[in-house]
N, C-alpha and C positions, 0 to 999 in steps of 0.2 A: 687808791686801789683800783685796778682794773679789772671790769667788769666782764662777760664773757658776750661775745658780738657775732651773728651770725654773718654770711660771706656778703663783700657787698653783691647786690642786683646789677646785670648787665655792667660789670666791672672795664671788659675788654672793649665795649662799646661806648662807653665814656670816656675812656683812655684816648681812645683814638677821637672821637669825639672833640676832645680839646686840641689836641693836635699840637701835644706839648713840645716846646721849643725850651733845652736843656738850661739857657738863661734866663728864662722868663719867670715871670712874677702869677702867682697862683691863689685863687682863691676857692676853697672848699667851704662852702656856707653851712652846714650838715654835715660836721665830724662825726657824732656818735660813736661806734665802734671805732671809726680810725681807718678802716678794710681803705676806701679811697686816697685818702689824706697818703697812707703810707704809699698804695701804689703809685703816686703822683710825684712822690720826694723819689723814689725810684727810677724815675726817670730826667731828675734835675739834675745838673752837675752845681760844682761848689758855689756858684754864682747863682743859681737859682732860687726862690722863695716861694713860701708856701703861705697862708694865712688862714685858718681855719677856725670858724665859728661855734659855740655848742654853748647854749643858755641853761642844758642838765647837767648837774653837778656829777652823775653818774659818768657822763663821759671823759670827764678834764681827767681821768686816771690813766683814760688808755694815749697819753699823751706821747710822743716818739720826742727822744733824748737827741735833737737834732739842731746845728746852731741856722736852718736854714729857715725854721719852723717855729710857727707863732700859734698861739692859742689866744682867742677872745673868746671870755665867759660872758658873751653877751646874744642878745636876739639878734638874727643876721638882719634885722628891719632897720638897723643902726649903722648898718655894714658902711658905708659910704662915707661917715663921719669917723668911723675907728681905723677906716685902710688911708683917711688923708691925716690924721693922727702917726700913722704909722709910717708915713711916706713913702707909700705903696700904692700910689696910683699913678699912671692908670696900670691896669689888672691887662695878663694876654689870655686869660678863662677863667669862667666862675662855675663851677661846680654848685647843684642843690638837688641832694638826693629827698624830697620832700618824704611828709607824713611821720609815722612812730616807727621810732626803730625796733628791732627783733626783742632786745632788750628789755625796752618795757614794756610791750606788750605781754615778757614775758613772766615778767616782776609781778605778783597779786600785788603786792603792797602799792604799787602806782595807783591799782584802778583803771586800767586802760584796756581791760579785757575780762570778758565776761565770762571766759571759762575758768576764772580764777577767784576766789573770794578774801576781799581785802578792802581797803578803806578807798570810797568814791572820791578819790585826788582828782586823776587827770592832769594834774598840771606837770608841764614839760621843765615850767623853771619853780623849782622852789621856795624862789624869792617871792613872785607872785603870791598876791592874795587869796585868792578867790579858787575855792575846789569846785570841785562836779556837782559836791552833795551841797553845797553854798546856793551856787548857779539856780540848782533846782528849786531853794528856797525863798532864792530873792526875783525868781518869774512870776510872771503872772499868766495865766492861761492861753490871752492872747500873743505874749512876746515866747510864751516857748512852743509855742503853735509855730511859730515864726521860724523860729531855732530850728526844729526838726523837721519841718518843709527844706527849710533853706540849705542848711547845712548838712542833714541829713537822708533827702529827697524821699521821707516816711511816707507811705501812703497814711490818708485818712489821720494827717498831723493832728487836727483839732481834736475829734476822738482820744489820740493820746497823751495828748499835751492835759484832756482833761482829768483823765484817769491819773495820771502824776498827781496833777494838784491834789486830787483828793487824795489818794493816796499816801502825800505827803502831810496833810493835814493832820491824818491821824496820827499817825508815828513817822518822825522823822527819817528820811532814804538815806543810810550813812554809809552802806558798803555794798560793792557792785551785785551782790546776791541779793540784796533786798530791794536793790530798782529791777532784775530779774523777773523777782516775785508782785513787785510792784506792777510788772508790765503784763503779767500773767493772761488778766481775763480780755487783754486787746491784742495778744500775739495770736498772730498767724498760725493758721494749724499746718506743720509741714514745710512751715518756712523761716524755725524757732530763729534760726542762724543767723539769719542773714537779715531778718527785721531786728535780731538783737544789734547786729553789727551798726544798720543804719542809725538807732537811737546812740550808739557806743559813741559813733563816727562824728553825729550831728552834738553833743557834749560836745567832746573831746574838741574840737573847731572852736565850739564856742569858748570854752575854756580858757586856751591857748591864743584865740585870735589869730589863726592862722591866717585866713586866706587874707587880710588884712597886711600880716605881716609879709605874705606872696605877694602882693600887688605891691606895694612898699619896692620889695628888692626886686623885683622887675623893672619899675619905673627907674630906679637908682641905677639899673644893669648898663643903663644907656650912658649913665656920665662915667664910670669906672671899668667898662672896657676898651682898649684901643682898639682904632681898625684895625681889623682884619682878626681880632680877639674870637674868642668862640664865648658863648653863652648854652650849657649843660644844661639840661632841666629833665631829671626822673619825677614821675609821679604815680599818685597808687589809685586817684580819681578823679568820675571825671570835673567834677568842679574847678579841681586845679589843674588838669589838663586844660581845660576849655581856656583861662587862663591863658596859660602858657601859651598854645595855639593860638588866641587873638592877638597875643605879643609880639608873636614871631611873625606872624601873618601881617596883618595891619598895623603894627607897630602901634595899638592899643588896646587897651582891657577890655572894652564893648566889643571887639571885630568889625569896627566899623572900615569901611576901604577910603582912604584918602590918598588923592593926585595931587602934584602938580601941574604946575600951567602946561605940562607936555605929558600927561598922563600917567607919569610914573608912581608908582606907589609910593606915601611917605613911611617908609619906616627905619628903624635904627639897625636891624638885624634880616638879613638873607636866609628863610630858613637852609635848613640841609635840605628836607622832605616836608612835603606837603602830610605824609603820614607818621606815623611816630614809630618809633623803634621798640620793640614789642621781647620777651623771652624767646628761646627755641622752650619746643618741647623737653627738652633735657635739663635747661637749666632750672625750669618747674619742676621736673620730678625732683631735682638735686635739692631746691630751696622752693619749696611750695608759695610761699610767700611773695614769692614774686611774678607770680598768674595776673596780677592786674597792673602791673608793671607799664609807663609809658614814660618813652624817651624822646625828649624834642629836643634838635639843637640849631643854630642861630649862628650866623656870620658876622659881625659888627661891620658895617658900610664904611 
């Protein structure tokens, strides 16, 4: 069954982005809706392919009835092993439109947003064990101190890492209104939103494992695309911007700068820009959701 998908972000700037070549081989890491995946087959002719990742069982509906186009129900942290399975390497662009799609954010029954009341899941794959309201129960004060520093850049983490525990102690946090209410007497006055977002944001990471699973297809970016391949990378923060940025830059995760013996930089990818590719004013009014939008793209050397 397919689900309803809002437009993709910065559509026409990934497009071009990739810099698709009508026979080439294509990987969209982040189908969810589809919005990309299908722009992308739209520009392939019959000899062209597509290969497209989504670990939510929510997405595999909105699949395009296409003999050029492949679907993995898998984590794109594995990409690397399923596109030489498929004998689809090397790749000429990879496509990862990171974070939660519109979808379930705007699903209550996920849990992946706090203006909705529904059961503390968060998890992106279903298969997965472990929920939001799990997560909370098997921390410990200092590891989810940890959690919402890290992943969620909370001010004053320990504060509310302790207020959970206890919190949790008493009655169990099982649905996003009651870690709300749980968060009650350490939320900001003035700032409900956006201190909810960061505790929402710092779960939902932990959760899923994402940035884990970012750093993974990054490093993997370098064996599966060919020269002269592009390398896409949308994202919604900056954690996985910064990311992205030391990848393309330095050609590693730290940002550290490495030469050769003639001072060149080592890295695998050329960015486009030193800055990231950002919405207009219009395409936020059109889809609000994409105000924190960042686009970096990569040359393969």
């Amino acid at each position: 069954m397919a689900h309803e998908y809002h437009d993709p972000v910065l559509l026409q700037a990934c497009l071009e982005g990739l810099n698709i070549d009508p026979d080439g081989v294509y990987v969209d890491v982040t189908f969810g809706g589809g919005g990309h995946s299908k722009a992308i087959l739209a520009q392939l002719g019959p000899k062209g392919r597509l290969i497209s990742f989504d670990r939510d069982r929510d997405a595999w509906g909105n699949a395009p009835e296409d003999d050029r186009f492949t679907l993995v129900k898998a984590d794109f942290r594995w990409m690397r092993n399923h596109l030489r399975f498929l004998h689809a390497l090397p790749v000429d662009g990879l496509l990862a439109d990171l974070g939660v799609s519109s979808h379930q954010f705007d699903t209550g029954a996920r849990g992946f947003s706090f203006r909705f009341d529904g059961p503390l899941d968060m998890r992106m794959d279903h298969r997965a064990k472990r929920t939001a309201s799990q997560l909370l129960r098997d921390l410990d004060e200092p590891a989810l101190t940890t959690v919402l520093r890290k992943y969620g850049e909370v001010d004053a983490a320990h504060r509310v890492a302790r207020q959970l525990v206890k919190a949790n102690s008493d009655t169990r946090i099982g649905t996003t209104y009651q870690l709300v209410e749980a968060l009650r007497p350490v939320t900001p006055r003035g700032k409900e939103s956006s201190f909810l977002a960061q505790v929402f944001q710092a779960l939902r990471i932990a959760v899923n494992d994402e940035l884990a699973a970012l750093e993974a297809m990054l490093k993997q970016s370098e064996e599966v695309i060919a020269p002269g391949g592009r390398l896409v990378v949308m994202s919604y923060h900056s954690l996985e911007d910064r990311l992205v940025k030391n990848w393309l830059r330095d050609g590693n995760l730290e940002g550290e700068e490495k030469k050769d013996l003639f001072g060149n930089r080592l890295r695998p990818f050329t960015p486009s820009s030193n800055k990231a590719i950002q919405p207009t004013d219009l395409e936020i009014a059109k889809n609000p959701r994409a105000r924190s939008a960042r686009l970096r793209i990569g040359t393969r050397t």
